[in-house]
N, C-alpha and C positions, 0 to 999 in steps of 0.2 A: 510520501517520503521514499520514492525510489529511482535509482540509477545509474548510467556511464552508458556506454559504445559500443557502435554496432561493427557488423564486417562485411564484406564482398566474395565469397567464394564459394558459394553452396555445392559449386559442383567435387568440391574436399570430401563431402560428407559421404560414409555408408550407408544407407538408406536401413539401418539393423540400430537398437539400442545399442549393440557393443560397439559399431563406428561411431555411433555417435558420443558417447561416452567417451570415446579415444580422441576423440577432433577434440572434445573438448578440455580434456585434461593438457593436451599437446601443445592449444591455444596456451593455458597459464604454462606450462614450463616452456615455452619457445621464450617467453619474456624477465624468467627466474634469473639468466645472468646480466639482464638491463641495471643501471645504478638507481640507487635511493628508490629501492623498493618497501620503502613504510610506510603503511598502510596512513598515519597520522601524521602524515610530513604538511597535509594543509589546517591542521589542528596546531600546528606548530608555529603556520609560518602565521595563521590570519586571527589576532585577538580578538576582533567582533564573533567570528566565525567559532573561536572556542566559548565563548559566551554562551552565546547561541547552540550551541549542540550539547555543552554539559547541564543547563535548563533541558532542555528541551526532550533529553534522555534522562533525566532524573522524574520530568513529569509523565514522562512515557510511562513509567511504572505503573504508576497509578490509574493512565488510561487502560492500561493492559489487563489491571484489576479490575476495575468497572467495566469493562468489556465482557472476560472471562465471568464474573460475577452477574450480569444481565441478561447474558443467554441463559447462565444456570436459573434465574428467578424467573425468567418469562417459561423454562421447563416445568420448575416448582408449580407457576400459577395454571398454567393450560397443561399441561402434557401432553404437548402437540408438535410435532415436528412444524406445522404448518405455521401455530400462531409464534414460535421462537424464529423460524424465517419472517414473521411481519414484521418483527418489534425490529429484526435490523432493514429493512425493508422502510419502516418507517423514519429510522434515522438519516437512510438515504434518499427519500423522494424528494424533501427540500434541496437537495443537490441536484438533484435532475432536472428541479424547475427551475432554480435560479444560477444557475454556474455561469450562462454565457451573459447572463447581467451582471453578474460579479466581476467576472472577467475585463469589463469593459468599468468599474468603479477601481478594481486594481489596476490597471491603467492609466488611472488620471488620480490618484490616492498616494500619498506616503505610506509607503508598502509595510514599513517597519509601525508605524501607527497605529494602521487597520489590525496588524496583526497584535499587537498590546489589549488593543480594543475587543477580539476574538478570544484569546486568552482569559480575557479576565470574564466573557456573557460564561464559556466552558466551565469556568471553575465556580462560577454562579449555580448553572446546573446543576452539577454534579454535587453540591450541598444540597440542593431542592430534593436530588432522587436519593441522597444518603438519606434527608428528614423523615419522607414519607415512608421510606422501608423502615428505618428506627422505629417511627410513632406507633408502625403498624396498619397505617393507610393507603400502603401498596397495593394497584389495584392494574391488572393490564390495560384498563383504559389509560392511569397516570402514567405504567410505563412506557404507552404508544406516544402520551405525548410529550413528554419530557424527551421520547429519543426523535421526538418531530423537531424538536427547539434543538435538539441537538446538531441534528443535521442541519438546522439552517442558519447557523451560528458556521461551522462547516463549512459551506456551499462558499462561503466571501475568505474563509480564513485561509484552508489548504491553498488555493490558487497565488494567496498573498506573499503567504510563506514559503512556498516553490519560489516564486518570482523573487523575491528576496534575498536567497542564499548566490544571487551573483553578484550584488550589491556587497556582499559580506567578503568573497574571495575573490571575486576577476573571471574573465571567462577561464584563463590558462588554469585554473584550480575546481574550476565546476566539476567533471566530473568525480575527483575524488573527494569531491565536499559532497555530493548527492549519494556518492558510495558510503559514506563516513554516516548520511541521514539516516541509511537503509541500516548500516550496521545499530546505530541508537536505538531505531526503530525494534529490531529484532532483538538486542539485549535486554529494552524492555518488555518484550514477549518471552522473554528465559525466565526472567525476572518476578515479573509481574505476577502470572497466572501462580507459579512457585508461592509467593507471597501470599497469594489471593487465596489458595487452598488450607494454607494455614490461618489465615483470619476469617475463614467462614468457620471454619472447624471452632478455634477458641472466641471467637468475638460475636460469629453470627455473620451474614451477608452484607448487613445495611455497612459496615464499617469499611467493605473493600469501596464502599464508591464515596466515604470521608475521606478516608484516608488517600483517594483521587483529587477530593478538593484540596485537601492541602496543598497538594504538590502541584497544582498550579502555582503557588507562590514562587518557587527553587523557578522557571520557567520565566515569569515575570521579574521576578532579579536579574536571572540575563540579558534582558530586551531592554529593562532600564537602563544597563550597563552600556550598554553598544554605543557606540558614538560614529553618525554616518555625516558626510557634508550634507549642507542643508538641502531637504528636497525641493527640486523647482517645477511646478506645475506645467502641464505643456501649454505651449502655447496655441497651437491650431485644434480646437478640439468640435468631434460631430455631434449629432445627434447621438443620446443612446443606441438607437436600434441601426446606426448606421455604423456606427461602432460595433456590431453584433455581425453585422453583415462585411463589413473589412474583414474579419477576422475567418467567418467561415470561409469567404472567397477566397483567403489567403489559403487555407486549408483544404479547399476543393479543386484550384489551379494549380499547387504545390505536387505531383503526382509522388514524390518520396514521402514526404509528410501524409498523405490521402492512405498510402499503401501502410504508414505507420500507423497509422489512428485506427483502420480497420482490423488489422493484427491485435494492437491493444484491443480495440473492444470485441472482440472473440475468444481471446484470453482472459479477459476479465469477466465477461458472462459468464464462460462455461466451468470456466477456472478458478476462480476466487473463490465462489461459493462453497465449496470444503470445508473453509474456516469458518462458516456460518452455521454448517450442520455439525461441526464438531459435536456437541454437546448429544448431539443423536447416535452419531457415531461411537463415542467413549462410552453412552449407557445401554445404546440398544445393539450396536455389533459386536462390541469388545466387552461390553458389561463391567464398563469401569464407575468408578463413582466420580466425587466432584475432585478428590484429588489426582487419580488418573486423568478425568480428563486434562486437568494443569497441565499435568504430563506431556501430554499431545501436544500442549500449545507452546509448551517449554522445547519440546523436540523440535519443533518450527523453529521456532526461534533461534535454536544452538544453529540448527541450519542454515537459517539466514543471517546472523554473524558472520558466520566462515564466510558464505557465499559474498557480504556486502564486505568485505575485510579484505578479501582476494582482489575483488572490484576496485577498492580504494588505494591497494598497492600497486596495480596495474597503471591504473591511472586513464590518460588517453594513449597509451603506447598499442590500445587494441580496437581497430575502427573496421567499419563495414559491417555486415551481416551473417558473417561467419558465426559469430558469438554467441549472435540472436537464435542463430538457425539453430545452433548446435542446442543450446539452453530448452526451446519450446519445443524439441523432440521428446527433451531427458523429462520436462517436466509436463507433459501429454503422459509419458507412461506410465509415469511414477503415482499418477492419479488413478490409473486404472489397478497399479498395484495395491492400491492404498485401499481403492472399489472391493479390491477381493479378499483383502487381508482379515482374516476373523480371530488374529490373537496377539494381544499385544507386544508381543514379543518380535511379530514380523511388523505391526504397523510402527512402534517407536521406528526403527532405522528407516524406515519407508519413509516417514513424516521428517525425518532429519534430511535424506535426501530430498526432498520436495520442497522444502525451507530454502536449501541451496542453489535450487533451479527457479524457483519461484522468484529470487531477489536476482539471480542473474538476467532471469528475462526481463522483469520486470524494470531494473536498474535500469540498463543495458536501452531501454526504448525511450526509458524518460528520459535518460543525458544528451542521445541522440535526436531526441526530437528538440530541447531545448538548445543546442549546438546549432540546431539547424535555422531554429527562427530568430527576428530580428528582434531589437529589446522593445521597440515599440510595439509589439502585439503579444510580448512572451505572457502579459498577465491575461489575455485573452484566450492564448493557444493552451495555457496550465490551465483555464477553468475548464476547457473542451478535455482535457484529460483527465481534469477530477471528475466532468460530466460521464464520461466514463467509468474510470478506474472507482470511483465512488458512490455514483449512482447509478449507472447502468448495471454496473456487479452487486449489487443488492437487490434494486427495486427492480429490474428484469431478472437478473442470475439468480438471486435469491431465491426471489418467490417462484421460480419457474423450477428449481432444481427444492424448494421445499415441499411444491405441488406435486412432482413426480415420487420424491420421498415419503408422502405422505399414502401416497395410490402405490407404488411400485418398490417400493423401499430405497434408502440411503444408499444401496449400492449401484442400482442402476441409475441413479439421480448423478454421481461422482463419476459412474464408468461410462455410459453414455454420451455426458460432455466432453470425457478426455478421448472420446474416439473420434467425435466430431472436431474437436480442435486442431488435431494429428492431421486429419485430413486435410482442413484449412490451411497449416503450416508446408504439408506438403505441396498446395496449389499456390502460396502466395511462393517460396521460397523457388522452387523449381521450373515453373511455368510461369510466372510472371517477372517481367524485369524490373517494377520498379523497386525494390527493395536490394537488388543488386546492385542499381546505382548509387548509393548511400555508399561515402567512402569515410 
């Protein structure tokens, strides 16, 4: 659920946090006196597409909950940095092994269907793992496998639902429909974990992940709602696995797209994984409890609102690499500030700015890469990005950044990656041309 537009001009940038923070503020106000700068003007103009986003951020709550509330039970049962990086590790390796079969089933799939169909196995789960923690038969083997069934429910839905929301608006609305995702996204991470700390406290834990299942429902009432022309099946269609191989070739001959997919997944190994160790970081660096950690996930959150809200005003009036460059500077450092911060008081505002850079980067690569490919491969090229952004950033980032955490602590597990990533950003951005070609 992220994105918009990249830009062409690295050579703008100061090669300093403070240039880069300035490129980037200068980017949004060079566009502040452009017209109809509303962030919700394609919430306005496309009724499928309001359907679809007020479900779908109503049930985001509740994901946010179960989320928030599943790292804290996998801390409760192990108190292991390592086995709280499996249990999400586990929800993603069904994503790593099936994304680019998915890919190629969303492709030849009523998109809107599959995704009904993925909604309703989620909200199936999500009663199963409320029961066992109510009855008291939570156990880290159920929770490795229910977040197994999680992810592989996952692995066919994400790529579905990307691939859909252009179905809902038009291309000329994509990227502030993908910005408007990001924002949903993140108001349920304000939200959510907010909530969640309040119903472990009065309710107990097993209730954040019912009170998940319900709100599948609010989510399924929109998808019902939606009214698209009928889907029509293609007509020339391969072999699965050749279907699998169009798509990487497309991916490996495209040298803008090759240069985009390796950026994401360098960012998303080294990068994502923060929000995995939260739960390490709130109890063992800051020595907060389950409500401070909320905290943390709510300061994310307020962050990535702003950041995907900005995105969705902007629109496409900001393209090339500019964006991108300036964004993966601001949020390389803000990782390493986060690595060093030991009082909550400097990491809130830290975690708000990294909310904010996080959904620009991150936005910002998925609009442009979906702008850039053709619709017959877009359910193919989204599963190569949730293979990525979804499983790659757990079942490698994860567990690679939960194993250094476990041996070296949480701080060198977050500051280590944001140094290695900085570096990457500087060699893709500077030294190499293909991402300056992207207009």
């Amino acid at each position: 659920m992220l994105t918009n537009y990249l830009y062409s001009a690295p050579s703008l940038f100061v090669k300093t946090d403070r240039g880069t923070s300035s490129s980037l503020v200068a980017m949004f106000i060079s566009v502040a006196s452009a017209p109809s700068l509303n962030p919700f003007r394609t919430l306005q103009r496309h009724r499928n597409f309001r359907l679809f986003w007020l479900g779908q951020t109503l049930s985001l709550i509740g994901t946010w909950m179960q989320s928030m509330a599943q790292g804290w039970l996998a801390l409760q049962l192990s108190n292991s940095a390592f086995l709280v990086a499996l249990v999400a590790t586990a929800q993603s390796f069904p994503v790593l092994l099936f994304s680019f079969h998915a890919g190629v089933v969303v492709d030849r799939t009523d998109k809107l269907r599959l995704v009904k169909i993925a909604q309703t196995l989620l909200g199936v789960e999500a009663a199963v793992l409320w029961w066992f923690t109510w009855s008291g038969h939570i156990t880290m083997g159920w929770l490795l496998a229910l977040a197994t069934a999680n992810g592989l429910i996952t692995a066919f839905e994400v790529p579905a639902r990307q691939s859909l929301v252009i179905e809902l608006v038009g291309r000329e609305d994509l990227p502030g429909a993908i910005a408007l995702n990001s924002s949903g996204f993140n108001l349920a991470r304000i939200v959510g974990p907010s909530i969640g700390a309040i119903v472990i406290a009065s309710l107990g834990i097993s209730w954040c992940f019912g009170v998940n299942a319900l709100s599948y429902i609010t989510v399924l009432v929109g998808l019902f709602l939606i009214r698209l022309p009928e889907w029509v099946p293609p007509e020339h269609l391969v072999s699965p696995i050749e279907g699998i191989r169009e798509g990487v070739r497309f991916m490996r001959d495209t040298p803008s797209i090759a240069a985009l997919m390796k950026l994401v997944t360098v960012y998303s190994i080294l990068g994502v994984p923060y929000l995995t160790l939260m739960p390490v970081i709130a109890r063992d660096q800051l020595g907060l409890d389950a409500a401070g950690y909320g905290a943390l996930l709510a300061c994310v959150g307020v962050g990535g609102v702003a950041g995907a809200l900005s995105l969705a005003a902007i629109g496409d009036r900001v393209r090339g690499t500019r964006l991108l460059s300036a964004a993966a500077y601001a949020y390389g450092g803000l990782l390493i500030g986060l690595a060093l911060a030991r009082d909550a008081a400097v990491a809130y505002p830290v975690l708000l700015a990294t909310g904010f850079m996080m959904i620009v980067n991150n936005a910002t690569a998925n609009s442009t890469l979906q702008h850039l490919v053709p619709n017959e491969l877009r359910g193919r090229i989204m599963a190569a990005y949730s293979f990525v952004v979804v499983g790659l950033s757990t079942v490698v980032g994860s567990l690679l950044s939960g194993s250094i955490a476990h041996v070296l602590g949480v701080s060198w597990a977050i500051g280590g990656g944001a140094v290695i990533m900085l570096g990457y950003a500087y060699w893709a951005f500077e030294r190499r041309p293909e991402l300056r070609s992207i207009e």
